[in-house]
MARNU-363794 format. One record per residue (C-alpha): z, x, y. Coordinates in steps of 0.05 Angstrom, whole numbers, plus 32768, in hexadecimal, padded with zeros to 4 digits. Example, Ala and Ser with C-alpha at 12.3 -4.5 7.8 and 13.67 -1.06 7.14 Angstrom:
# residues 2
809C80F67FA6
808F81117FEB
***
This chain:
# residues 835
7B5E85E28374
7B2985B2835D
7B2185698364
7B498556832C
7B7D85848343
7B7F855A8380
7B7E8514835F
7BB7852B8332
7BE4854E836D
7BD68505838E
7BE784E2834E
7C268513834C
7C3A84F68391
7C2C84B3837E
7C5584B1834C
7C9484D3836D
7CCF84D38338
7CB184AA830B
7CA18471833C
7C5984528336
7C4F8441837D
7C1384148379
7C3783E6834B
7C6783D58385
7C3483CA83BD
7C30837A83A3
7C28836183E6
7C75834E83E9
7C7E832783AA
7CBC834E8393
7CD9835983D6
7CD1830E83D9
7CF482FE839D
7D25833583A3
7D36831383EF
7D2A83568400
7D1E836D8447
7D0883B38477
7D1A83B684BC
7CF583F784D8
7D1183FE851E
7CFE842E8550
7CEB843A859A
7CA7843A8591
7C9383F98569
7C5C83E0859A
7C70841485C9
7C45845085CD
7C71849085E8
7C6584C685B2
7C5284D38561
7C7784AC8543
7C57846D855F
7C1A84858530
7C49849584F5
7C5D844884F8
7C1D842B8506
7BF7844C84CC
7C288440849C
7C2F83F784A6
7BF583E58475
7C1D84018442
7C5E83E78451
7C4083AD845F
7C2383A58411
7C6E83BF83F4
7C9383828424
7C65834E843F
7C7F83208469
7CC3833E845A
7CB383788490
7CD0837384D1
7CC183AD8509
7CFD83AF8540
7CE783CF858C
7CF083CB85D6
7CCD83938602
7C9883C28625
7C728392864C
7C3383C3865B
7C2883C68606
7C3B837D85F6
7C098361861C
7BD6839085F6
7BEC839785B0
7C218354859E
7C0B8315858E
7C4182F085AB
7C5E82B28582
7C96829A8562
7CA782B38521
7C9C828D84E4
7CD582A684C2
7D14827C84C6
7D4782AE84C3
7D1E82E284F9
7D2182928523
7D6E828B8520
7D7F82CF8531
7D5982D2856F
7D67828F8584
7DB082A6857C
7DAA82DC85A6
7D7F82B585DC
7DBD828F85E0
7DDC82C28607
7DA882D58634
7D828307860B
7D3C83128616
7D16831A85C7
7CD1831285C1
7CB0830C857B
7C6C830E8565
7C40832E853C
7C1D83808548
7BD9837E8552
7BCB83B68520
7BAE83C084D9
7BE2839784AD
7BF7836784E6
7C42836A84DC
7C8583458502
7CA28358853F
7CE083568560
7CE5837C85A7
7D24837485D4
7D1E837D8625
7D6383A68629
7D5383918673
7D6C83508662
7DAD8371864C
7DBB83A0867D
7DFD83828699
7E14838E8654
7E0F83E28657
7E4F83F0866C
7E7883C48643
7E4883D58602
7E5C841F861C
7EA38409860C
7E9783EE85D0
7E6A842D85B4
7E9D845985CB
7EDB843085A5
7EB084358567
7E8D84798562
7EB984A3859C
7E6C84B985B4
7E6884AA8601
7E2F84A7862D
7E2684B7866F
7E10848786A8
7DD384B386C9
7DB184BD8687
7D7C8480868B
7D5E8492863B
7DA58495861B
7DB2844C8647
7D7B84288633
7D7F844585E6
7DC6842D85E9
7DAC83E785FF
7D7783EE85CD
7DA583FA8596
7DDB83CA85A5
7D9C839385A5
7D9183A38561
7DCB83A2853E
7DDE835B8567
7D9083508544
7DAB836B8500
7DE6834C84FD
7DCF8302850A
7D8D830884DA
7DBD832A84A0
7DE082E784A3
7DA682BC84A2
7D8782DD845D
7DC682DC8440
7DC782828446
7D8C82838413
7D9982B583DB
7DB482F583D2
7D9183268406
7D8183718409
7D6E83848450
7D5F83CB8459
7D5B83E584A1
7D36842984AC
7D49844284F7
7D168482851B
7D3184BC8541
7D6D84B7856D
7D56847F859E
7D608452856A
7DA2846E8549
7DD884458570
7DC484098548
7DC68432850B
7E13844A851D
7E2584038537
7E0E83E084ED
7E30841484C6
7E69841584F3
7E7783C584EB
7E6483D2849A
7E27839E8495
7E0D8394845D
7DD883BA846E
7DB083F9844C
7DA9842D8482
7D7184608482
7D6A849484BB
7D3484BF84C3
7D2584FA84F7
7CE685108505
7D03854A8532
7D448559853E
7D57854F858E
7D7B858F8597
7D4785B58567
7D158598859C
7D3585B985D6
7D4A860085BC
7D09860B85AC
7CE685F785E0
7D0B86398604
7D03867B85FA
7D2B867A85BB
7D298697856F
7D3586558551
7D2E86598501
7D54869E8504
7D8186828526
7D97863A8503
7DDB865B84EC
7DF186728529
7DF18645855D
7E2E861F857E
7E0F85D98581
7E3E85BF85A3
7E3D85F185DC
7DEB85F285DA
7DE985AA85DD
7E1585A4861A
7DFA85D9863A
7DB385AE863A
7DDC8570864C
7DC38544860E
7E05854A85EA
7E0B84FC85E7
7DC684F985CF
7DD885318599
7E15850B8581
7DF384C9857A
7DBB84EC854E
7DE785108525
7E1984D48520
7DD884A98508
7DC684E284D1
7E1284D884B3
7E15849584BB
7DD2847D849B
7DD984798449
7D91849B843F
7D8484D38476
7D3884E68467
7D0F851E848C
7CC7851B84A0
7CBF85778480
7CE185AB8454
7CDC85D2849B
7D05859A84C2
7D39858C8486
7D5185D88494
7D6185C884D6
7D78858D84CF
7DAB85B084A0
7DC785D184D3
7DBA85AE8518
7DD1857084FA
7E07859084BC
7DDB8558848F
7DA4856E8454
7D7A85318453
7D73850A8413
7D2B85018413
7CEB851A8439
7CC684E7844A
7C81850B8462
7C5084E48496
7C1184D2847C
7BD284AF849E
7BAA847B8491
7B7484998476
7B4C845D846F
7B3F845F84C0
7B2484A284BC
7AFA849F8479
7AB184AC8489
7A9C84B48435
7A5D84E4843F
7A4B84D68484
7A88850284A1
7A4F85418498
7A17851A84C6
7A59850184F9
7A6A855484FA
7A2A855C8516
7A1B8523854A
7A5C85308566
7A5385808566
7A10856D8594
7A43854685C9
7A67858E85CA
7A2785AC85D8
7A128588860D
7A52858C862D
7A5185D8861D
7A0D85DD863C
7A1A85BD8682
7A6985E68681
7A4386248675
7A07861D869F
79EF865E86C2
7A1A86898687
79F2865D864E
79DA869F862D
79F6869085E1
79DD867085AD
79F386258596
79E4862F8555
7A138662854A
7A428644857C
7A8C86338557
7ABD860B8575
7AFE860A8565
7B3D85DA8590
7B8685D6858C
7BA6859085B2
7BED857785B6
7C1D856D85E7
7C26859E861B
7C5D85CC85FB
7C4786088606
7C6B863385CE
7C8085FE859D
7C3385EB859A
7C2086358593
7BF2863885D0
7C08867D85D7
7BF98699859E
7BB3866F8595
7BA0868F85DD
7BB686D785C2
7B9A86D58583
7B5A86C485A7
7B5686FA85D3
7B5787208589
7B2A86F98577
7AFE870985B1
7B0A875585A5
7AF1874E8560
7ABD872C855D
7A9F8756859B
7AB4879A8573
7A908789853B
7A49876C8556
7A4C87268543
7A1E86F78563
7A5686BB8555
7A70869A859A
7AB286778595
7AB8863D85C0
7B06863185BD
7B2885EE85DD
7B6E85E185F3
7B86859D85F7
7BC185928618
7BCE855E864D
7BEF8575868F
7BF4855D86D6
7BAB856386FC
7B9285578738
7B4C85438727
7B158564870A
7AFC85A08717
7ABB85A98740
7A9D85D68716
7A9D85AD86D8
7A82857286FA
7A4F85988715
7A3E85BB86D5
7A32857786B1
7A06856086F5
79DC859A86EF
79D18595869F
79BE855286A9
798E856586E0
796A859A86AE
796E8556867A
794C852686A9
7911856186C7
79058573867D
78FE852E865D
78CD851A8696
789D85588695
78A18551864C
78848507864E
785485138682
783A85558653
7842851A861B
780C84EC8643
77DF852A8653
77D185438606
77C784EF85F9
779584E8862A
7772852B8620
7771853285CE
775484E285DC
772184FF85F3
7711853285BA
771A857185E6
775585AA85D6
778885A4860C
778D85ED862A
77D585FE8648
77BC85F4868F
77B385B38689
77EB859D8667
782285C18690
781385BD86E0
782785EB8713
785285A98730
787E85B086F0
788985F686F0
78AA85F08732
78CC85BA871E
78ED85E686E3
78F986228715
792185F08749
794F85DC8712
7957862986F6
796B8639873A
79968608874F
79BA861A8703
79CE86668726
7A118676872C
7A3C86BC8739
7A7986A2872B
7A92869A86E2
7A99865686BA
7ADD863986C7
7B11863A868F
7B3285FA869D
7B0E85B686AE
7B3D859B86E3
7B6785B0871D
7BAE85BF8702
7BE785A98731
7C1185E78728
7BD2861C8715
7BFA86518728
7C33864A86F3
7C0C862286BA
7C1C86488679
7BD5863D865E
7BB8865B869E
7BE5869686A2
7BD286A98650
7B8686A0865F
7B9486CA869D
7BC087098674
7B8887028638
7B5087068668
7B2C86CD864E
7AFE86B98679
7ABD86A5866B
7A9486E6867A
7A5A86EF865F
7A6D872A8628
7AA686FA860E
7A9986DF85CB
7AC986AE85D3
7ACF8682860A
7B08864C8622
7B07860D863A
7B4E85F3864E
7B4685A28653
7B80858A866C
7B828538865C
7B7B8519861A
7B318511860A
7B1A84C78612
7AD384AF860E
7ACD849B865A
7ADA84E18672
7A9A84F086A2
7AA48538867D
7ABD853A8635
7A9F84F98620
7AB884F385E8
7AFF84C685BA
7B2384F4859E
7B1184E8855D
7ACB84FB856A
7AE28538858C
7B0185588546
7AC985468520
7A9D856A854C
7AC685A68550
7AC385D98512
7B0A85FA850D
7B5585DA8523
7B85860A8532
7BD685F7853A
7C0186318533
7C3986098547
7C8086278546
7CAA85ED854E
7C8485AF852F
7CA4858384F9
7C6F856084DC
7C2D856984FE
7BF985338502
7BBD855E852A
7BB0858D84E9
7BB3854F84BF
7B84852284E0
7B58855884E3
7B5C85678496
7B46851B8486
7B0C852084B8
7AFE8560848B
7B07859684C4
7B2A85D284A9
7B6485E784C9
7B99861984D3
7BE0860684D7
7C27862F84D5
7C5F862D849E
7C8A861784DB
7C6285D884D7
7C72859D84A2
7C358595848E
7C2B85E28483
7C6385DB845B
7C49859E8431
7BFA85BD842B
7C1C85F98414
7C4785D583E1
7C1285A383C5
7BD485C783C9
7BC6861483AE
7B98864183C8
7B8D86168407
7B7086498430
7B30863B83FD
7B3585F08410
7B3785EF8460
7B8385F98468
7B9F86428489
7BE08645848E
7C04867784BA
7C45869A84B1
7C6B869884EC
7CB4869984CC
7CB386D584A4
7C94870784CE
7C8B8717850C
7C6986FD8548
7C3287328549
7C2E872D84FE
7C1A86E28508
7BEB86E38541
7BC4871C851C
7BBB86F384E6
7BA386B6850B
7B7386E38527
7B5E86FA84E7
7B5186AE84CA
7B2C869D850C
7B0286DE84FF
7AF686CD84AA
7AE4868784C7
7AAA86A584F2
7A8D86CB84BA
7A8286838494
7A3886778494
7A228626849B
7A1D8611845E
7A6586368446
7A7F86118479
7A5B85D08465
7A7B85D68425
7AC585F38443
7ABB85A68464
7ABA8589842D
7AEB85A7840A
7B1D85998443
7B0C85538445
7B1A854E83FA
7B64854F8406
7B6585178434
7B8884EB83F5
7BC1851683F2
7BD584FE8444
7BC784B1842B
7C00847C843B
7BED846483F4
7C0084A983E0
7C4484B0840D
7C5884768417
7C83848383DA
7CB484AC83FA
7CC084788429
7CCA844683F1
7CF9847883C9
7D2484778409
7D2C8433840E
7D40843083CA
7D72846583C6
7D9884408406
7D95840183DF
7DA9841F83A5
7DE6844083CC
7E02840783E1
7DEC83CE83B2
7DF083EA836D
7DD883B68349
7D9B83B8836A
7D7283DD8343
7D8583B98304
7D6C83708328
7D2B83988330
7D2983B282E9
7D28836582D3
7CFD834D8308
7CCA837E82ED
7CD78378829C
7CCD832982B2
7C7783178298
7C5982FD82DB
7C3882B282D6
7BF682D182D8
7C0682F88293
7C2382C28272
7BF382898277
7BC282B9825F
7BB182A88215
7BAE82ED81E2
7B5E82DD81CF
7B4B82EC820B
7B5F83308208
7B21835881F7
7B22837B81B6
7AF383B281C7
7B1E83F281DF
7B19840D8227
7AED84448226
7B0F8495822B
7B1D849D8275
7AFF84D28290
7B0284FE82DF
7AC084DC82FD
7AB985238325
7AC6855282E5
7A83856D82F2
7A9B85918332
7AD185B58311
7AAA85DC82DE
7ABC86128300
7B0C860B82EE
7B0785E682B3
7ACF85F28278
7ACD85BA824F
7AB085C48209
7A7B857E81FF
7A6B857181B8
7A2B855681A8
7A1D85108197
7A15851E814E
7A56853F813C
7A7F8501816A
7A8984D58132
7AAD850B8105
7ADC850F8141
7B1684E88143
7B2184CA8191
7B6A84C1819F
7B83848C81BA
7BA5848081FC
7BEA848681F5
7C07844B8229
7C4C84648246
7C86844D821B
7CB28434825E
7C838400827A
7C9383C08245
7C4F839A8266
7C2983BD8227
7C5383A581F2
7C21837D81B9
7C2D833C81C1
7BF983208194
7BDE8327814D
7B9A835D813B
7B5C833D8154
7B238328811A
7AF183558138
7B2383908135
7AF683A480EC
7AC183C0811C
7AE283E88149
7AD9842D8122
7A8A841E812B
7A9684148172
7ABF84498188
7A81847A8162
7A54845F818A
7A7F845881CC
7A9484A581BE
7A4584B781B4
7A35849881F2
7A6584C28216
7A6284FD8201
7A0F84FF8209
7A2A84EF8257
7A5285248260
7A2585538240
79F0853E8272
7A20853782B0
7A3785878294
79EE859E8295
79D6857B82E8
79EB85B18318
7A1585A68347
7A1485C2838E
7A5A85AF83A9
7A8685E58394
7A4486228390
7A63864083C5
7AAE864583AE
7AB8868A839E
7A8F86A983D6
7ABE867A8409
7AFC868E83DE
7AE186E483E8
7ADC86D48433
7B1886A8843D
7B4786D2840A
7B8886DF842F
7BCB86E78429
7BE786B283FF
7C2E86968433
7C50867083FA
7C8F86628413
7CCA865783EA
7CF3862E841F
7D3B8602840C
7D3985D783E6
7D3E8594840C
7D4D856883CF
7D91857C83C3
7DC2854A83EB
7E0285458407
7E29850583FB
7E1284D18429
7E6784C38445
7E77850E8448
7EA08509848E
7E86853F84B8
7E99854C8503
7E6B852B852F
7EA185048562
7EB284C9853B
7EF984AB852C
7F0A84B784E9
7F2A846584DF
7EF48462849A
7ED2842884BE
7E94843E84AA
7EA5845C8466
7E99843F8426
7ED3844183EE
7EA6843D83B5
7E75846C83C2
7E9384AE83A2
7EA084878360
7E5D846B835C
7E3884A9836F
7E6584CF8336
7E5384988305
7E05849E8313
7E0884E4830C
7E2E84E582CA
7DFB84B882AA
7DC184E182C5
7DDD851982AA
7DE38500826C
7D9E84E88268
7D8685298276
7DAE85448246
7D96851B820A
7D4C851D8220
7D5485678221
7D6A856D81DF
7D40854181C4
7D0D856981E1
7D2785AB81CA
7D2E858A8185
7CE485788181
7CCD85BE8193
7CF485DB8167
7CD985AE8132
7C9185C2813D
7C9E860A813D
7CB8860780FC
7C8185DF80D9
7C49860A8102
7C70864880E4
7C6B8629809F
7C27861B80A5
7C1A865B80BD
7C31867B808F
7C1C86528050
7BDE86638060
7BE186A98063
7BFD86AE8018
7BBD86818008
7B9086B28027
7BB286E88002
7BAB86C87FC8
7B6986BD7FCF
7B54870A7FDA
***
């Protein structure tokens, strides 16, 4: 898969269903004319607690650019994060003024502001403290309307109820203020369960609101699996119900699934999660909406190379002063390779990462290599402090630092003073006896008989620790014959650590191979922030974004990505073959994995926002769409309208010289795929250069003005513009290039089995009202009368639509057969004739 591969599998996603995404990042003008509006609630808006706090963050630039001012975020007052990332303030928006004034009236706490992030957007964040006299009777009220109740000791499901109720008070008040103005279209787009009562509550009370709900795991998927339990094998036959209550989260399960029926849109973050939300939550989402980053933050252009390497000389010195006394391998053909998450033992795949390095260790021992594996495990856990041994490692390294820089600039002084002199400095007198001993003390004091420790700090409960008790069965432990050694580092790594120095950012460029054989992990942001720091990876089909790299990119195993099979074989069957990628990926030498780098870091674009964003925007349409039909014809004539800009514009100033043939700025690095055939400069003018056809749908590039005078000369420029580039190519086709020499050998060495998967389909929907049994009363409240015609309507006409363009198509084939047959065969009798 080559560069252009890449751009047009990005372009592909860019332009999901025939949507050109860029065209609607205008910085709000439509959604501002439109008196269109997104509410994107969820518990952690300015509230830090898990991943989807990142999901929002990054993608606020781009939401940002679709709504403008128009984009309101909806959280919880957390007083600890407010006074570090809101600007506090009124709001400047009249209707966001009313409704919280409103609901200061009675005795509601709301704060609004704006986030202190990339894009700066509005805030609104309730203190359900300020509301807690309300829970019971809100209890009441949730229970009248949805027949889901919730029990008093559980403090999350209270204070999302409180949460919930907040916003659709919120919801309810700011619909009405929109609506004084102009026609409005508010969209609100609710996260997980925590914020799904305000999702059930809005639909319940039919606002005239679009609803989207989106999981990013499902609640009870999160629990089964985090047993001892054959989960994807399983999906068809559990009793939810009884599996639910038997984990006590029954209310929490019925307010999630009650959310996924009652939203209009219900989107997905994976293929892998849309399964089970088929059958956790009896609901096939309508879209998948995949996270992204923003790739802008981690972009480094060339310099990620020269950042690989000062960051790989922190790891040394920390490897130096860890290992101290057992420091008998060499650096240079030291690799080290990390997994980090949270501290799930078996959904994050620790133990198969810790058996498959024992393998690992086997192998690479069996078979002579002189490769040391340096393997990290990330996973925060309860500590008591650090252990002594570390610190002391790092004391003594910086003990041999400080003895060795000072002999070396007193042995600096000593060949000054004597070459000054025009003598030859003989080694006696530029190393004393003094310094000799002053090198022995520190090799001395280095000696140790015991064996490096394999975690950095004192575990509270070492005895049962999961991580401890697989390094323990593997025998990992740092001897001196292992080829691989482990370093368990249990904290997130944070530059003022007195051991691991180091943001975590800095850590994964340093670090040569990621490795996240997750079995329960919807979406997976570790393997994808390593991919746009260009760090190869290796990932599961278990894992969305296995799922997506296996979908959008082929033969990623040449690019960086590995992607393991855990759900169609077996256990064994998967940890042998992470072994086996681990072992391939030691055989690399420097420069193939210089270039396996770069080829990783290549398909940063396809994780972009800009790129992905456009599933988000598709959602929000559909749930307009679903309940305001007529939307999508007020946007169809606020985009056929000319903009100001276009029409003040006079037609002479239009230049008559034609744009020049676009052409892929990196074609020369995809010689390899594609041979183009250059023609040289002589024989362009006999060739006729098409021109670009512009797209028939988009009426902006309708003439509009009469042929230009100077028009007579543009078959004398387009000969000399088509000379000009063709003698460019020619010489951009003959300068070697160096990026892709190594392709093949890294394809021979990385070749492996190819884990395409072909999973369900995700895209095929259920109808948004179907009534399914999730504990609500069935009094319609909620359902909409119109739906089921309108839906049968829309389909009818797309059907028919296909059904013409088919034809049509079908029609125009057949035409050119027939006159290629003709030709064909026309020309044969004049041949004939001719012998």
């Amino acid at each position: 898969m080559s560069i252009s591969k890449i751009k047009n599998a990005a372009k592909s996603l860019k332009n999901y269903q025939g949507i050109r995404f860029e065209q609607c990042l205008d910085n709000g003008e439509a959604a501002e004319q439109l008196n269109k509006w997104l509410l994107e609630v969820s518990w952690e808006v300015a509230n830090k607690v898990g991943g989807i706090y990142t999901v929002i963050r990054s993608k606020v630039p781009v939401t940002k650019s679709e709504y403008g001012n128009n984009y309101i975020c909806l959280g919880p007052y957390n007083e600890a994060f407010v006074k570090t990332e809101v600007e506090v303030g009124e709001s400047k928006i009249e209707a966001i003024r009313e409704a919280v004034h409103e609901m200061n009236r009675f005795g509601v706490h709301v704060v609004t502001g704006n986030w202190l992030i990339e894009g700066f957007p509005q805030v609104v964040l309730f203190d359900i403290g300020s509301v807690s006299h309300r829970l019971d009777g809100w209890k009441g009220d949730f229970f009248q309307y949805s027949r889901i109740g919730i029990p008093y000791h559980d403090k999350e499901s209270n204070d999302a109820l409180l949460f919930g109720f907040c916003v659709f008070w919120f919801i309810g008040n700011f619909i009405e203020q929109v609506k004084r103005r102009q026609k409005s279209y508010v969209i609100a787009h609710f996260h997980e369960w925590l914020a799904g009562v305000g999702l059930i509550m809005t639909r319940l009370r039919n606002y005239d609101c679009a609803l989207v709900f989106t999981t990013h795991a499902t609640l009870l998927g999160r629990y089964l699996c985090a047993g001892s339990t054959d989960f994807y094998n399983n999906l068809s036959k559990f009793n939810l119900d009884k599996e639910a209550g038997d984990r006590q989260i029954y209310h929490r399960y019925c307010i999630e699934r009650a959310a996924a029926s009652c939203a209009h849109v219900f989107t997905t973050v994976s293929k892998i999660t849309g399964i089970e939300s088929e059958y956790l939550l009896n609901k096939q989402p309508d879209l998948l909406t995949p996270n992204g980053l923003n790739v802008q933050k981690f972009a480094a252009l060339h310099e990620f190379q020269n950042l690989h390497a000062q960051n790989k000389e922190k790891l040394n010195a920390f490897v130096r002063g860890h290992f101290y006394g057992h420091y008998d391998f060499d650096l240079d053909k030291t690799l080290y390779f990390f997994t980090a998450g949270r501290y799930e033992f078996t959904n994050k795949g620790a133990d198969m990462f810790i058996e498959s390095l024992a393998r690992l260790n086997y192998m690479l021992t069996k078979s002579g290599s002189d490769v040391t594996v340096v393997a990290f495990l990330i996973f925060p856990t309860a500590t008591n402090n650090f252990n002594v041994e570390s610190l002391r490692g790092q004391s003594i390294a910086k003990m041999f630092r400080d003895t060795v820089s000072n002999i070396q600039a007193d042995i600096g002084k000593r060949l000054y003073e004597i070459s000054l002199k025009g003598q030859l400095p003989t080694a006696e007198q530029i190393l004393y006896t003094s310094d000799l001993i002053e090198l022995k003390k520190c090799i001395y004091g280095s000696q140790r008989s015991a064996l490096p420790p394999i975690c950095t700090h004192n575990v509270c409960d070492d005895v049962n620790d999961p991580v401890l008790n697989a390094l323990r069965r593997c025998h990992l432990f740092n001897a001196r014959s292992d080829r691989v050694k482990v370093i368990f580092h249990p904290e997130f790594v944070r530059s003022t650590s007195p051991l691991l120095p180091l943001d975590y950012d800095e850590f994964v460029r340093g670090c040569h191979l990621g490795v996240f054989p997750s079995y329960y992990e919807p979406w997976g942001y570790t393997p994808a922030e390593c991919t746009v720091m260009g760090v190869p990876n290796i990932s599961t089909n278990l894992s969305g974004f296995g799922c997506f790299m296996e979908e959008h990119v082929t033969e990623h195993q040449t690019y960086g990505i590995y992607v393991i099979d855990r759900r169609h074989q077996s256990a064994n069957d998967s940890c042998q073959q992470l072994a086996q990628y681990m072992y391939d990926f030691s055989l690399l030498t420097r420069r193939q994995r210089i270039i396996l780098r770069n080829r990783t870091e290549r398909l940063s674009e396809l994780l972009d926002w800009n790129i992905l964003g456009i599933y988000y925007y598709r959602a929000h349409q559909l749930a307009l769409a679903r309940i305001h039909p007529e939307f999508e014809e007020e946007l169809m004539k606020l985009s056929s309208e000319p903009s100001s800009s276009t029409a003040s514009t006079p037609a002479v100033s239009r230049s008559s010289t034609p744009a020049p043939p676009e052409h892929d700025d990196d074609g020369s690095e995809d010689e390899d795929e594609h041979q183009q055939i250059q023609l040289p400069p002589s024989q362009v003018s006999s060739q006729k250069i098409p021109q670009k056809e512009l797209p028939s749908s988009d009426s902006s590039y309708k003439p509009s003005f009469p042929r230009a005078a100077s028009a007579g000369k543009l078959p004398f420029d387009k000969q000399l513009r088509a000379a000009a580039v063709a003698a460019a190519n020619t010489a951009a086709a003959n300068e070697p290039t160096m990026t892709d020499a190594l392709d093949d050998e890294i394809y021979q060495i990385t070749l492996g089995a190819k884990n395409q998967l072909n999973l369900a389909s995700a895209s095929h929907t259920i109808r948004h009202d179907d009534q399914i049994d999730f504990g609500l009363s069935d009094t319609g409240d909620f359902v909409d009368q119109d739906d089921h015609n309108k839906q049968e309507v829309t389909e009818k006409k797309k059907a028919s639509a296909f059904t013409s363009t088919d034809s049509t198509k079908s029609n125009a084939l057949q035409a050119m057969v027939t006159l290629e047959d003709t030709g064909l065969s026309s020309n044969s009798k004049d041949q004939s004739n001719d012998k």
